[in-house]
N, C-alpha and C positions, 0 to 999 in steps of 0.2 A: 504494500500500500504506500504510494506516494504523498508526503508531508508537505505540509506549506507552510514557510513561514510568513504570516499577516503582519499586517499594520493598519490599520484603524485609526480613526477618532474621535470624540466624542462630541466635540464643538463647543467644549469647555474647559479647555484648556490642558487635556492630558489624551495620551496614544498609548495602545495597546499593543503590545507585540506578545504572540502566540503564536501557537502551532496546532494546525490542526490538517485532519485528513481531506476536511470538507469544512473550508472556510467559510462559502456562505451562511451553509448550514449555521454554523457556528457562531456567528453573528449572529443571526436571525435568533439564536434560542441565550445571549447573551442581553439581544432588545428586549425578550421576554424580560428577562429577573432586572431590567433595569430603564427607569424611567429615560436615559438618555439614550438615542439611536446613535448607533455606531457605523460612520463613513469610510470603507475600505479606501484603502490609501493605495495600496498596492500587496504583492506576494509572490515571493519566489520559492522554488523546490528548496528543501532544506529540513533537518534532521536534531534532534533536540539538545544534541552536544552544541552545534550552533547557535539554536537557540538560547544557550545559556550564554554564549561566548559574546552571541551580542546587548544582551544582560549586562555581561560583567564591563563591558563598552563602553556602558550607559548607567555605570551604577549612581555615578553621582549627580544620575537627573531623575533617580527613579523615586515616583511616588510610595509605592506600594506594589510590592508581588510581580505582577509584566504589566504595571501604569506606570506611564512615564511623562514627565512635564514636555508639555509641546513647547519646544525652544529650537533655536537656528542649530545647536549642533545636533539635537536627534532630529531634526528634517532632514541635517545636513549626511547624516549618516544613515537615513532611510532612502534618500536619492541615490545612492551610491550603490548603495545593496539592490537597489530595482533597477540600476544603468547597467551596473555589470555584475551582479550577483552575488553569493555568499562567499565563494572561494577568491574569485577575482578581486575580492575585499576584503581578504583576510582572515575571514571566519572557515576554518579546513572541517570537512566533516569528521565525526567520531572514527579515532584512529582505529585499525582493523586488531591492534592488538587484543586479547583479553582482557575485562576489566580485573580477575581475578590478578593478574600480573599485577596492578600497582597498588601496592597495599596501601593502607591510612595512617600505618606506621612509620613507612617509609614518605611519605605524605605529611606526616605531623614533623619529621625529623627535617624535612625540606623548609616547611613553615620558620621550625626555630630558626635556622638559619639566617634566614631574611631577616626578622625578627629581631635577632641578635643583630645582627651588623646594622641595620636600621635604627633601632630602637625605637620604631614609630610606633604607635597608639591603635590598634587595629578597630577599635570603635571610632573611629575617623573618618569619615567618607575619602574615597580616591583608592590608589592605588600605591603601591611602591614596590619598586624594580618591576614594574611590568605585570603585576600580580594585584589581581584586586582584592581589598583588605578584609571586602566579606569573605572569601576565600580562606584568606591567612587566619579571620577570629575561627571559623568554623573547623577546621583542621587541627589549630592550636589548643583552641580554648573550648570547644564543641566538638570533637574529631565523632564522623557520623563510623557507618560500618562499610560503608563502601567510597570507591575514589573510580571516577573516571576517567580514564586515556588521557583525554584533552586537560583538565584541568592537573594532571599529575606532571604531566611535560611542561604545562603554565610555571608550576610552582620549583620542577629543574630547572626551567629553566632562570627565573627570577631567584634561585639560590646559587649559581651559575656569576650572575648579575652584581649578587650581595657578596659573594665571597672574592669575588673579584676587587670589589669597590672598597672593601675593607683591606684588602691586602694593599692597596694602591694608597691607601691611608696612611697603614701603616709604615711601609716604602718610604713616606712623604715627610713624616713624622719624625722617623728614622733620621733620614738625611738633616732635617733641621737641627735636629739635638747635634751630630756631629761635625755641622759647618759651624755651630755655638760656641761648640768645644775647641777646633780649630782659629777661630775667630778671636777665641778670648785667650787660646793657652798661654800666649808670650804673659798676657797682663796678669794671668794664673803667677807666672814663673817671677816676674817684678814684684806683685804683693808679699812672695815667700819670703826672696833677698831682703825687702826689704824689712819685714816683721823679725828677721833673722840680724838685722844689723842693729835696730833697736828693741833689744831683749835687754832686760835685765841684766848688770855685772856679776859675774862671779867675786862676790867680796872679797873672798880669801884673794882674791888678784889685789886688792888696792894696798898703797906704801903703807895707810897706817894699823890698817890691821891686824899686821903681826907685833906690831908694838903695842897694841889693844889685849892682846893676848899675856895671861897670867904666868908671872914669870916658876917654875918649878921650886 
């Protein structure tokens, strides 16, 4: 059975993007349960790994569930999917591998990652390293029982991205401390000489101390 991915809208300010076998259909029993009528936009073939991917797209304009605020970048990103399609825009359908292959272990342990070298906030809206943050709370801090294809290569790949960035930190970091050290050694080596020249005498050196001294 061939899937479509819709778009709709309401003509109050929010669009729908779903999937379904039989979009009109689908619409028509959505007008039912809801006083607003919904205006197909457009719909291209497409499969619900997709569907999620242009979700996670769109997470930080999303109202609720697959509502999404009607603004210039989800128009701008619904044109694109209806000009040239799902793949030809970056969303690749659900990888052929098993989804048993990529466990939520190995999933949560990609999550820390980012996580760690990030340190950002996953109750945040957006994304970081290319991974959106609903993702990272859900995996991290919510880890479900299963992990899909697409979203397990999101989060290699975005811990790829993080381990990267942090080693490039560190690298940077590095270098500074030791042009610091090289920068300052000579004035290192001046402060010693000189805290060494103005130390304290050894009394026993001066003339009248041994005349100070109790004769036997």
């Amino acid at each position: 059975m061939t899937m479509r991915l819709y778009f709709a809208d309401d003509g109050f300010g929010s669009i729908k993007i779903g999937i379904s076998a039989d979009v009109h259909r689908r619409l028509a029993g959505l007008g039912v349960a809801s006083p607003r009528s919904l205006n197909l936009i457009g719909d291209v073939a497409g499969d619900r790994s997709q569907e999620r991917q242009v979700h996670n797209a769109l997470a930080d304009y999303r109202i609720s569930g697959e509502w999404f605020r009607d603004c210039d970048v989800v128009r701008e990103l619904i044109s694109r999917v209806l000009a040239a399609g799902l793949v030809a825009s970056g969303f690749s359908p659900r990888a052929d591998e098993p989804e048993g292959h990529f466990t939520v272990e190995e999933a949560r342990q990609l999550a820390d990652i980012i996580i760690r070298s990030s340190g950002v906030r996953v109750t945040e809206p957006g994304e970081t390293f290319g991974v959106p943050n609903t993702l990272l709370w859900r995996m991290r801090y919510r880890p479900g029982r299963r992990i899909f294809a697409d979203e397990w290569h999101v989060l290699a790949q975005g811990a790829v991205r993080a381990s990267t960035h942090a080693s490039e930190a560190a690298s940077r970091d590095r270098s500074l401390a030791e042009d610091m050290i090289r920068r300052r050694g000579r004035t290192f080596t001046r402060a010693a000489s000189a805290s060494r020249r103005t130390a304290a005498p050894d009394l026993t050196e001066l003339p009248l101390f041994g005349a100070m001294e109790p004769r036997p």
